[in-house]
Each structure stands twice: as structure tokens, then as C-alpha cells.
Steps between C-alpha positions, in 0.01 A plus 500: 500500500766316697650740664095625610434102631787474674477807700114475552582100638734676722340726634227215565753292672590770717194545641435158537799487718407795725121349525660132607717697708233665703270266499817290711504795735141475587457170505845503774325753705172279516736244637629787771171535618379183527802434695529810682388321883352702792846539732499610842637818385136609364604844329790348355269268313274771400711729365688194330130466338464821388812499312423244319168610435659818343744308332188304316312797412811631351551157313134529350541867371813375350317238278202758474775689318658192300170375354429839392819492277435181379146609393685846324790230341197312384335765287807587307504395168819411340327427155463887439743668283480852567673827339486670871617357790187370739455205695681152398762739277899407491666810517847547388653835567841646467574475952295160575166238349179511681214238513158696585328254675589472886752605731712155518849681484783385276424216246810354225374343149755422264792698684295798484336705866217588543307686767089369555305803575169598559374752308428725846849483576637888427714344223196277398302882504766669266542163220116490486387630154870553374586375125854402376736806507334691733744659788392470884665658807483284815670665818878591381503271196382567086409224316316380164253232381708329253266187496109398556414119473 
């Protein structure tokens, strides 16, 4: 169950990062505007506005997006011990290891990689419902379920 906790607390972390990250962003573009100061050069200013306007909107749908992975990270449960691969599983195959949770890139516990995934990912699609020894084909590469935790 290590291995599970560790990745899962990962995963967490790296969301938290992206959300404090954002939330930075937004809270510097407030800043923008509140300083932003009428000029003489009116259209300057406006379009000067607008930007940043766009750039806040753009900041929001970002941490629309975040909190919606930390509300998918949330419902995985890395109690369950299951024979196929579904959401929370460790998978060890013969090319790389997979955490199906969410899409948080490359993750190292204990000297091994592994790659957090969502399960909609087109690899997440293919390991879904997949048992140890099982074969998939992904692109140009063959590979095998060797281990489930």
C-alpha cells in the first residue's frame, strides 16, 4: 500500500501546487487592474484592460480545470485491491508503471517511475479492465501487465 500512498500524496501535492500557482496569477492580475491608471493615451489603456481581462478569464478556467482534478483525485480509492486494473490501480508492465488516477506526469517511489494517468487518457482507455498478463498495443509499442496493486 506504500507504493499506492505515495503516489496518490503526489499526485495531491501536484495539484496543490498548480492550484497555489494560479491562484498567484489571479490574484497578480487583480493587482494589474487595480493599478492599471487612465493615461492620456486612452486606447492604450483599454486595450491594456482587455488583456488582462482575458488573461483572468483564462486564469479562472484554469482553476475550473484544477479543482475538477482534485475532486476526480479525491474519489480514488487506494484501499481497493483489485484483479483488473481500474481507478487507484499500480500498474507494472513490461515498457513502463502507471498510476490511474490523474494526469500529474512522471512520479519516482523507491527508485521506481511512474506515470499518473487518468483513466480517459488513450493509455488510461486501453489499461482499463486489463488483468496481469494481458498484452496491449499502444501506438508502435507491445507491452504486458506483469503487475496489479
Amino acid at each position: 500500500m506504500y507504493i499506492k500512498e505515495q503516489l496518490y500524496n503526489q499526485c495531491l501535492e501536484f495539484i496543490e501546487n498548480r492550484h497555489q500557482t494560479v491562484q498567484n496569477t489571479i490574484k497578480e492580475i487583480q493587482v494589474s487592474l487595480r493599478s492599471e491608471t487612465k493615461s492620456s493615451a486612452g486606447d492604450k489603456h483599454e486595450t491594456g484592460r482587455a488583456m488582462l481581462q482575458l488573461e483572468r478569464e483564462k486564469a479562472g478556467a484554469q482553476l475550473a480545470e484544477i479543482e475538477k482534478t482534485k475532486a476526480s483525485l479525491l474519489k480514488v480509492n487506494i484501499e481497493n485491491k483489485l484483479k483488473r486494473i481500474g481507478l487507484g490501480s499500480v500498474v507494472f508492465t513490461t515498457k513502463s508503471n502507471y498510476f490511474i488516477a490523474v494526469s500529474a506526469g512522471e512520479i519516482e517511489v523507491k527508485g521506481d517511475k511512474f506515470f499518473a494517468i487518468s483513466a480517459n487518457t488513450p493509455i488510461g482507455q486501453l489499461l482499463i479492465a486489463k488483468e496481469v498478463g494481458d498484452k496491449i498495443s499502444f501506438r508502435t509499442q507491445a507491452f504486458e501487465v506483469t503487475k496489479i496493486l
